[in-house]
C-alpha positions as CSV (number, residue, x, y, z in Angstrom):
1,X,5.0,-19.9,-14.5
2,X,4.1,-16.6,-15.5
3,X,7.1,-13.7,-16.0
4,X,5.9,-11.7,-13.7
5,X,5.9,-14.9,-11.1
6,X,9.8,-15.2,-11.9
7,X,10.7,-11.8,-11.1
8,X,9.1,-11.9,-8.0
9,X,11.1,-15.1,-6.7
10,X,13.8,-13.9,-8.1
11,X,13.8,-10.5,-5.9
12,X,11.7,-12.4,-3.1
13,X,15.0,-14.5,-2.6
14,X,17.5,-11.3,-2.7
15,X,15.4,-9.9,-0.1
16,X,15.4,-12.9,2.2
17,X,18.7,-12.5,2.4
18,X,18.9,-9.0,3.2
19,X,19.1,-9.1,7.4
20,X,20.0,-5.4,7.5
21,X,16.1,-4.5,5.8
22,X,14.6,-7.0,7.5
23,X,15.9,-5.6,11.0
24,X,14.7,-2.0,10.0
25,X,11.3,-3.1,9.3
26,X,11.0,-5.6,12.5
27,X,12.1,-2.1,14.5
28,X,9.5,-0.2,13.0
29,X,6.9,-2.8,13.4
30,X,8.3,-2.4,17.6
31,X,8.1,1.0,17.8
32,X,4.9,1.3,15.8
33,X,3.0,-1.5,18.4
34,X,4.2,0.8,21.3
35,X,2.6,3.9,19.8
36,X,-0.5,2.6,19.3
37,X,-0.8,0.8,22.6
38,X,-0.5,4.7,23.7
39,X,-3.1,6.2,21.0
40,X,-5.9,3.5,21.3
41,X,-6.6,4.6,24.7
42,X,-8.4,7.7,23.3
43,X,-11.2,5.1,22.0
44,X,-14.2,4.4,24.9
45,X,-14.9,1.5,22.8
46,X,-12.6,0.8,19.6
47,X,-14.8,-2.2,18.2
48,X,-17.3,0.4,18.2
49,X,-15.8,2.9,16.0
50,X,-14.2,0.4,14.1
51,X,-17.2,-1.2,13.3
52,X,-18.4,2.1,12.6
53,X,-15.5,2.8,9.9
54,X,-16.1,-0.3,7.9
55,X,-19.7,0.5,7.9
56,X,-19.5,4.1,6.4
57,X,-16.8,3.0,3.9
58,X,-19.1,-0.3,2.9
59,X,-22.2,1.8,2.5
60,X,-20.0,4.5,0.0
61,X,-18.6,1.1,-2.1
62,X,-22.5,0.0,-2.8
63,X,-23.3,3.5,-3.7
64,X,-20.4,4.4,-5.5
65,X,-21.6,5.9,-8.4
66,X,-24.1,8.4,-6.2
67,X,-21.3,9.5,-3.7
68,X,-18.7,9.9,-6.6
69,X,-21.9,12.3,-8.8
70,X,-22.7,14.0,-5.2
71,X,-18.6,14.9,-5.1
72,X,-18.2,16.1,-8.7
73,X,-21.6,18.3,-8.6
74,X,-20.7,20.0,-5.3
75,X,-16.9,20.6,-6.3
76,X,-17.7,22.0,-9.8
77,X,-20.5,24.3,-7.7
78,X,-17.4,25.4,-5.7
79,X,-15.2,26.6,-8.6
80,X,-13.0,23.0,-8.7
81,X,-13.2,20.9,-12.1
82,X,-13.3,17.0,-12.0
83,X,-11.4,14.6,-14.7
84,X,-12.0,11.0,-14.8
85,X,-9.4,8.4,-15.7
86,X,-9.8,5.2,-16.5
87,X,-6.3,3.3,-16.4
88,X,-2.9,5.3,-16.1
89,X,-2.4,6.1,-19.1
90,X,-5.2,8.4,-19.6
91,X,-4.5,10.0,-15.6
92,X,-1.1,11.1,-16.5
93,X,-2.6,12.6,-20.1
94,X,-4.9,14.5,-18.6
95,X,-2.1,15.9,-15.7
96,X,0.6,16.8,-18.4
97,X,-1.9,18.2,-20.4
98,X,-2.7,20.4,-17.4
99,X,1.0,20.9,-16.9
100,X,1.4,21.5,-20.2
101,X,-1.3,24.4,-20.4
102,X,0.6,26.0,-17.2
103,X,2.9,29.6,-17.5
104,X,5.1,28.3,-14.3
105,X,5.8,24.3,-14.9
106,X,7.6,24.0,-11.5
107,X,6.1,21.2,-9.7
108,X,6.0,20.2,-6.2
109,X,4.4,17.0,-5.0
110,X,3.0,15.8,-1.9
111,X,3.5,11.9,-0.9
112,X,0.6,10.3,-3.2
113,X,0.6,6.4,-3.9
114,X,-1.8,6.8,-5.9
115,X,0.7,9.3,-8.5
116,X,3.0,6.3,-8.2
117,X,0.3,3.7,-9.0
118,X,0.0,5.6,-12.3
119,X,3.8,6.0,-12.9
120,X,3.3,9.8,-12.6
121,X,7.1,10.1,-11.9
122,X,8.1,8.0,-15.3
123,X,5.9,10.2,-16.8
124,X,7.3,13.6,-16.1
125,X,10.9,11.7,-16.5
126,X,9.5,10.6,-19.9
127,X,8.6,14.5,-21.0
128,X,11.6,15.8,-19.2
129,X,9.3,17.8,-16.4
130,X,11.4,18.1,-13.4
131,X,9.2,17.7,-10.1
132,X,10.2,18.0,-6.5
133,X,8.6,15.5,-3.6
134,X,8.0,17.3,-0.9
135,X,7.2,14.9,1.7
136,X,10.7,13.8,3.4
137,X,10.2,10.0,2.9
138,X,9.6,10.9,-0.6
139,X,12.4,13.4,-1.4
140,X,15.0,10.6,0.1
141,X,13.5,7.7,-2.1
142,X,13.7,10.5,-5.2
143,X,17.4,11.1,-4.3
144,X,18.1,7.5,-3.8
145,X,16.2,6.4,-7.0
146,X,14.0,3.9,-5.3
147,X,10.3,3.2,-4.7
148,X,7.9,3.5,-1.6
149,X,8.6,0.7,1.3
150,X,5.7,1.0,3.2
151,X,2.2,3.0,2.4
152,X,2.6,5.6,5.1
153,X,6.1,5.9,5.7
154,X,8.0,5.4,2.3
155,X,11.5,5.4,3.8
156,X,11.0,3.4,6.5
157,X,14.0,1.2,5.5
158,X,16.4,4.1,5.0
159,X,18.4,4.7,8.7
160,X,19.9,8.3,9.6
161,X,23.4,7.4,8.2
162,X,22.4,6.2,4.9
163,X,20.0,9.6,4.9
164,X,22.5,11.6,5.8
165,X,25.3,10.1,3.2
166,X,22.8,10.6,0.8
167,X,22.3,14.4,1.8
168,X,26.1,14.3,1.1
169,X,25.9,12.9,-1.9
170,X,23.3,14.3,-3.6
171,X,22.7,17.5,-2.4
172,X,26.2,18.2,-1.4
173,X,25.3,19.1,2.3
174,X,27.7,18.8,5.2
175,X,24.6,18.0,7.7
176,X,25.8,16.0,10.9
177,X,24.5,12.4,11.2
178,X,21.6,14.3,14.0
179,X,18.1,13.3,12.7
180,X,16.8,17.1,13.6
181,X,19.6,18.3,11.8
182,X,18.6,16.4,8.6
183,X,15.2,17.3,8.7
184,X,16.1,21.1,9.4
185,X,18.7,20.6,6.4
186,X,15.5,19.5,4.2
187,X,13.1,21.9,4.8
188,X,15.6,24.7,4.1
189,X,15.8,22.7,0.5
190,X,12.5,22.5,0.3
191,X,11.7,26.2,1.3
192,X,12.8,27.5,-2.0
193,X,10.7,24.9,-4.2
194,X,7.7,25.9,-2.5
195,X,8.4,29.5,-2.9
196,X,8.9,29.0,-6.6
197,X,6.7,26.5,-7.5
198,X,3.6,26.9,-10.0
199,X,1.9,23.3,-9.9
200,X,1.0,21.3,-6.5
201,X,0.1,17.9,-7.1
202,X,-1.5,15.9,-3.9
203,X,-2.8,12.5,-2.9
204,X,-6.4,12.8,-1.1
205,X,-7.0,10.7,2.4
206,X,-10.9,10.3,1.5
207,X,-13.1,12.2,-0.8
208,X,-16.4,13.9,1.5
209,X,-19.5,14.0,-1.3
210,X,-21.3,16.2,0.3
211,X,-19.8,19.2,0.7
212,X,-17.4,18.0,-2.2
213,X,-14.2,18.5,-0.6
214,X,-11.0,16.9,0.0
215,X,-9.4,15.5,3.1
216,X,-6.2,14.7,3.8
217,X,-4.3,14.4,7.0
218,X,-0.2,14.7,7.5
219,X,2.9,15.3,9.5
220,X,5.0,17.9,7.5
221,X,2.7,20.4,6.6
222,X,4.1,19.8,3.1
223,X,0.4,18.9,1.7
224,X,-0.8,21.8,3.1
225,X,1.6,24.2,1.5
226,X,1.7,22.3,-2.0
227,X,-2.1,23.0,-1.8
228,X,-2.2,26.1,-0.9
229,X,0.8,27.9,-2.3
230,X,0.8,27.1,-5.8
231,X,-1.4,28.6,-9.0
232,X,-2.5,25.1,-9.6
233,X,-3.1,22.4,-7.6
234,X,-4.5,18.8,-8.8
235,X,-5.5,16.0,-6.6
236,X,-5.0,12.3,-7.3
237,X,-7.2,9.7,-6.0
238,X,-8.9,6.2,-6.5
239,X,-12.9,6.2,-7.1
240,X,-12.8,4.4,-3.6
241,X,-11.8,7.1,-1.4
242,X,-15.1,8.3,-1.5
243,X,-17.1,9.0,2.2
244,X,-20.8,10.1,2.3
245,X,-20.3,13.1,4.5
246,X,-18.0,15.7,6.3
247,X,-19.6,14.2,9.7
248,X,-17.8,10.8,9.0
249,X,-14.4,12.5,10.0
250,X,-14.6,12.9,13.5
251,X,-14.4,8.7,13.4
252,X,-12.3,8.6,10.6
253,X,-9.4,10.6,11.4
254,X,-8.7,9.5,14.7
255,X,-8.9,5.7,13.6
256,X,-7.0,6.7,10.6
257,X,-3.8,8.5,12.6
258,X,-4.3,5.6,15.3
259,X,-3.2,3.0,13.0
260,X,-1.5,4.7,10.6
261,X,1.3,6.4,13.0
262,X,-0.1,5.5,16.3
263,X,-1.4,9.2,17.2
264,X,-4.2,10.2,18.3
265,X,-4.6,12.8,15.7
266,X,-1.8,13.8,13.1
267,X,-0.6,17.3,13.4
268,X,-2.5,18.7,10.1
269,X,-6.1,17.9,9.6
270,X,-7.5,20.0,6.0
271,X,-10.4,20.1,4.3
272,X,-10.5,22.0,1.0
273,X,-13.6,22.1,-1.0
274,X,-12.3,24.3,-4.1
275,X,-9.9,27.2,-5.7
276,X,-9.0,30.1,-3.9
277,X,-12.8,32.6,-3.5
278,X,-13.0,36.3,-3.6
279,X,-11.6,37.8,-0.3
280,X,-9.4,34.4,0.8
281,X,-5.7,35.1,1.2
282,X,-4.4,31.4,0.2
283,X,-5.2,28.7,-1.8
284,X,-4.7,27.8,-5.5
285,X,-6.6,29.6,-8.6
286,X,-7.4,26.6,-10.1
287,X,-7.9,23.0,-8.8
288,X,-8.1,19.8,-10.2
289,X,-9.6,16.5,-9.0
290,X,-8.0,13.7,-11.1
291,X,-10.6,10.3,-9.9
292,X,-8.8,7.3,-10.9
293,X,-10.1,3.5,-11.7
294,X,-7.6,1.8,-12.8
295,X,-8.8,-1.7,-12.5
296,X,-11.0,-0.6,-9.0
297,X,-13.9,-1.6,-11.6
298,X,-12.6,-5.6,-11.7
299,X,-12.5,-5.7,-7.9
300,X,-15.7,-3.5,-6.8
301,X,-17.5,-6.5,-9.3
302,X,-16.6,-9.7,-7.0
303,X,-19.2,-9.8,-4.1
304,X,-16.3,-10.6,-1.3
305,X,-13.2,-8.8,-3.0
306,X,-15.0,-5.6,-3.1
307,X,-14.9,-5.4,0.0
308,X,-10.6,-4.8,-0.2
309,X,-11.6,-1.4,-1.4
310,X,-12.9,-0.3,1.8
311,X,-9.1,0.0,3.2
312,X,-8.0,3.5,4.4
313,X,-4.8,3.0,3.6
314,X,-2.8,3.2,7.1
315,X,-0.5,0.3,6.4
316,X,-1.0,-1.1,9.8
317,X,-1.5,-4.9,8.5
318,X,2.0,-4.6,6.9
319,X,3.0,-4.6,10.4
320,X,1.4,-7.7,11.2
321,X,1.9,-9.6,7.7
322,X,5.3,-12.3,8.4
323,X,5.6,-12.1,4.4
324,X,6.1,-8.3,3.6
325,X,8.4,-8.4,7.3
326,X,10.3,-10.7,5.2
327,X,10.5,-9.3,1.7
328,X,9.6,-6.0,2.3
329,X,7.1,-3.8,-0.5
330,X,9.7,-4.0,-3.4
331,X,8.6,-6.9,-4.8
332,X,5.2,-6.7,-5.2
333,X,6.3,-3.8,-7.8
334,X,2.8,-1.9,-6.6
335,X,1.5,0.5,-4.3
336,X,-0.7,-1.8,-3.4
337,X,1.7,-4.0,-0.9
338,X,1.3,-6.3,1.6
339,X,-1.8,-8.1,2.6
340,X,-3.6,-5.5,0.4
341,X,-1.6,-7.0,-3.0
342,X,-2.6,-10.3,-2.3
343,X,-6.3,-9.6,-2.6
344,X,-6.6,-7.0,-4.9
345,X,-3.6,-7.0,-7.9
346,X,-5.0,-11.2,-9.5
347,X,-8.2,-8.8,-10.0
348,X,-6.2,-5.7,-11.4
349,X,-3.2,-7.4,-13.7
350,X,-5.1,-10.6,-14.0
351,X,-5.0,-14.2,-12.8
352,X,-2.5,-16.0,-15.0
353,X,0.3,-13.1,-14.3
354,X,-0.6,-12.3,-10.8
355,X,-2.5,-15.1,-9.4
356,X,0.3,-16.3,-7.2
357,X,-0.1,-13.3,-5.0
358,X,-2.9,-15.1,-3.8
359,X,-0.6,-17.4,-2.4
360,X,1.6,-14.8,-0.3
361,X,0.0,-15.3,2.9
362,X,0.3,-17.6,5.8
363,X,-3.1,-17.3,7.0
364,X,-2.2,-16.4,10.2
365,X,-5.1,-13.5,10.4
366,X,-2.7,-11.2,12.2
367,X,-3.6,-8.5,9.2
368,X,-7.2,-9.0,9.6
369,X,-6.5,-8.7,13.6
370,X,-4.6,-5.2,12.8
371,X,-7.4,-4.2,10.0
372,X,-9.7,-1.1,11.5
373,X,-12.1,-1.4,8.8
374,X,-12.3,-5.4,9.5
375,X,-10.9,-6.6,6.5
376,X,-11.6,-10.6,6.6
377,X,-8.2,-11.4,4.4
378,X,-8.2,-15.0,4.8
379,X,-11.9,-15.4,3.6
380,X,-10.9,-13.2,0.2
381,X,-7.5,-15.4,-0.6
382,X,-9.4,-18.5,-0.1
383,X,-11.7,-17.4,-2.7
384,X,-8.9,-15.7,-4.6
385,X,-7.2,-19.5,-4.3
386,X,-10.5,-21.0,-5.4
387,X,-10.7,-19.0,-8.5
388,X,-7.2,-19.3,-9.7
389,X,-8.1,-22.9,-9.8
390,X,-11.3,-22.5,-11.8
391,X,-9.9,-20.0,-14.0
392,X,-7.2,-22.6,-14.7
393,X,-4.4,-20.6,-14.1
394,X,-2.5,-22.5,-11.3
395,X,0.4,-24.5,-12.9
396,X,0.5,-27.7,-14.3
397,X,2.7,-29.4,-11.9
398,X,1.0,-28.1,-9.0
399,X,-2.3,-29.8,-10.5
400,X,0.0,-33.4,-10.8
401,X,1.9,-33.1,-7.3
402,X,-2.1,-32.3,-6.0
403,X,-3.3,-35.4,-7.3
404,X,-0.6,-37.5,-6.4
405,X,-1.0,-36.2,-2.7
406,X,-4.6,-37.6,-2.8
407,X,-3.8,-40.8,-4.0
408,X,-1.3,-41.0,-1.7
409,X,-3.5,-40.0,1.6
410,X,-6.1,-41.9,0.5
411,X,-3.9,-45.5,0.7
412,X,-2.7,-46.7,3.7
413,X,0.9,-48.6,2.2
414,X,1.4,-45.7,0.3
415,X,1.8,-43.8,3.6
416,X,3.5,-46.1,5.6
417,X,6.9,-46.2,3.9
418,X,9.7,-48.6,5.2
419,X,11.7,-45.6,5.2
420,X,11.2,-41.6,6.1
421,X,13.7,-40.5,4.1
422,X,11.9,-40.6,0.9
423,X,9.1,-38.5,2.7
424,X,11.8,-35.5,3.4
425,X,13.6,-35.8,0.2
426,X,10.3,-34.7,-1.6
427,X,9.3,-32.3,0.9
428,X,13.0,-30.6,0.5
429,X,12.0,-31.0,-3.0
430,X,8.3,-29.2,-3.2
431,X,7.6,-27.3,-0.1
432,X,11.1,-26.5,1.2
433,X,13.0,-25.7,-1.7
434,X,14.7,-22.0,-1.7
435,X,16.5,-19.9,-3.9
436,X,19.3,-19.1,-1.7
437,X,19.4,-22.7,0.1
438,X,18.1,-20.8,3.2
439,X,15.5,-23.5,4.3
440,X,16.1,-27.4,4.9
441,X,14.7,-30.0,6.3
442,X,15.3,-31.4,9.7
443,X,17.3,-34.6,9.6
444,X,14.8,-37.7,9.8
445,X,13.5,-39.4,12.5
446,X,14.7,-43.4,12.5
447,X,11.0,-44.4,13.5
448,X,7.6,-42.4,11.5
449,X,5.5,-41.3,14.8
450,X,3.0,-44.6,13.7
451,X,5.6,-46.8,13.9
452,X,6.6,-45.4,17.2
453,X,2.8,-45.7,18.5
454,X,2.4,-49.2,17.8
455,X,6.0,-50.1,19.0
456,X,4.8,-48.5,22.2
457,X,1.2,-48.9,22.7
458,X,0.1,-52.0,20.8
């Protein structure tokens, strides 16, 4: 068993035994179902314009390299300048060294998983660069120390008291325990960064090739203003948020705020193709696109698992996953969370540290049911199970209780024990068996259900 493995049982069983989280997230997944019961409506025919999504965003993942060209020409045409990164390391060199360069280092930073994917935060912590997040999910989990719970809202673990105390506690604010008096106390906070601030650093929703601009779709208005009211603003995405063309949004944004928040649309929609032009009143003098692989290379190679890249990112088969509504996103120690994790991190990290996420799924389908660009994610873990075994990486007991199992099912006495008990003892032992005692077995039954059939029948 691999370190990595360990860690996550480890914090796997603290989490099962955290009720409170667990209750947060099962609210969230309530109140989320009911909102989108109310925004799907707007759809004449979802299957339609889901099928319609996955299309587009298969199409731009087997033409990659042409959409990603198309983007950088047509941005650098419209003043912008395009750095590519090929791991992490090299992302956040390239943003310090723009930092760096910069006569007003005050940064302030829209909610961007992919920023944490690339431990952008450790980085300015590293080079002592103070940075504000700007998004309110965001600033909490800053305050608090702690990293995103959910891809589209970070905080959703974090009630109004524990906000509040931290308010308290942090920012030494006597705000009342009202939730439109802590997000009024916020953006007063928040006011003064923007005002001051040199550097705005964003996540992209999808990257349009042919106009060569930048999408991105929010709440707060706090993407908006980082974009627009700094000197410089830089822009970090993966290679796969690529879309062909601007005419793909009128589907995309819709589905996109319909299972991401269960809107119809989100409040701000923006497009921005470059810096600020001669004779526009807003809008940053320079802009960067930072375009990210960072192991997107491993996954876009395996025929079915390339497919994983097509996801918009709207979180909505976290909802539906029984594992992450569980254990929540902590864990998995990853923006990628969730059903998303299981398919895509054994190809990123590798199969002898991370193959077991493979294994964190029930197969229940409910993600793939929730999925607007029709992600199949049982068909990809199968495979993903299939070639941990090939690659050898699955442990060696697992390979010896297998093999047991099939001598065992394949001989009749073998099966019919005189007694149960030895049955449930090793199925307390292998399949049952939890950290925190949480799980057991139900007592035996006196008679196994043959022995009860032929009692009764023959």
């Amino acid at each position: 068993m691999s370190e990595t493995h360990q860690i996550f049982l480890q914090e796997s069983a603290a989490k099962t035994g955290d009720l409170a989280m667990q209750l947060k997230l099962s609210s969230a997944a309530r109140q989320y179902k009911k909102s989108f019961e109310e925004a799907v409506t707007q759809f004449s025919n979802l299957e339609t314009a889901k099928r319609r999504v996955a299309f587009t965003r298969w199409k731009a993942l087997e033409n990659l390299d042409k959409y990603l060209i198309e983007f950088e020409a047509n941005f650098i045409r419209s003043g912008g300048k395009v750095l590519w990164a090929q791991d992490a390391a090299e992302a956040c060199a390239e943003i310090m060294a723009i930092v760096n360069r910069s006569a007003n280092k005050n940064i302030v930073k829209a909610k961007t998983l992919t920023s944490e994917e690339i431990g952008l935060d450790e980085e300015f912590a590293a080079h002592s660069q103070e940075w504000t997040e700007t998004d309110l999910g965001q600033m909490i989990l800053q305050l608090s120390g702690e990293k995103p719970m959910h891809m589209v809202m970070p905080a959703i673990h974090k009630d109004k008291k524990e906000v509040q105390q931290l308010f308290n506690d942090k920012l030494g604010s006597k705000v009342e325990d009202d939730t439109e008096a802590l997000v009024s106390y916020a953006s007063k906070v928040l006011r003064t960064k923007y005002m001051n601030s040199g550097i705005g650093i964003t996540g992209a929703n999808f990257i349009v090739a042919d106009p060569g601009a930048i999408a991105f779709t929010e709440n707060e208005g706090n993407v908006l203003l980082a974009a627009s009211r700094t000197r410089i603003h830089i822009v970090i995405a993966g290679i796969d948020k690529v879309i062909p063309s601007i005419n793909d949004l009128h589907t995309f944004l819709p589905v996109l705020s319909t299972y991401g928040t269960g809107q119809k649309l989100t409040a701000y929609n923006t497009i921005l193709t470059g810096p600020r032009k001669a004779g526009e009143v807003d809008g940053p003098d320079e802009m960067y696109v930072v375009l990210i692989d960072n192991g997107r290379s491993k996954v876009l190679g395996e025929e079915l698992q390339r497919k994983m890249l097509s996801c918009i990112r709207c979180g909505a088969c976290q909802y539906h996953d029984p594992v992450y509504s569980v254990i929540g996103a902590h864990p998995y120690h990853s923006t990628w969370m969730g059903p998303p994790a299981t398919v895509v991190l054994p190809f990123m990290k590798g199969f002898k540290s991370h193959g077991f996420f493979s294994d964190l799924s029930t197969l229940s389908a409910a993600d793939t049911e929730g999925c607007p660009v029709e992600i199949d994610f049982n068909k990809l873990l199968l495979d993903n199970r299939k070639k941990a075994v090939d690659e050898q990486s699955r442990p060696g007991t697992e390979k010896l209780f297998y093999f047991a199992w099939k001598k065992a099912m394949l001989k009749r006495e073998i099966i019919k024990w005189a007694s149960i008990k030895p049955r449930n003892f090793f199925m307390n032992a292998i399949f049952m068996k939890s950290p925190l005692g949480l799980r057991k077995m139900r007592p035996p039954a006196k008679e196994s259900f043959n022995e009860q059939w032929r009692r009764r029948f023959t």
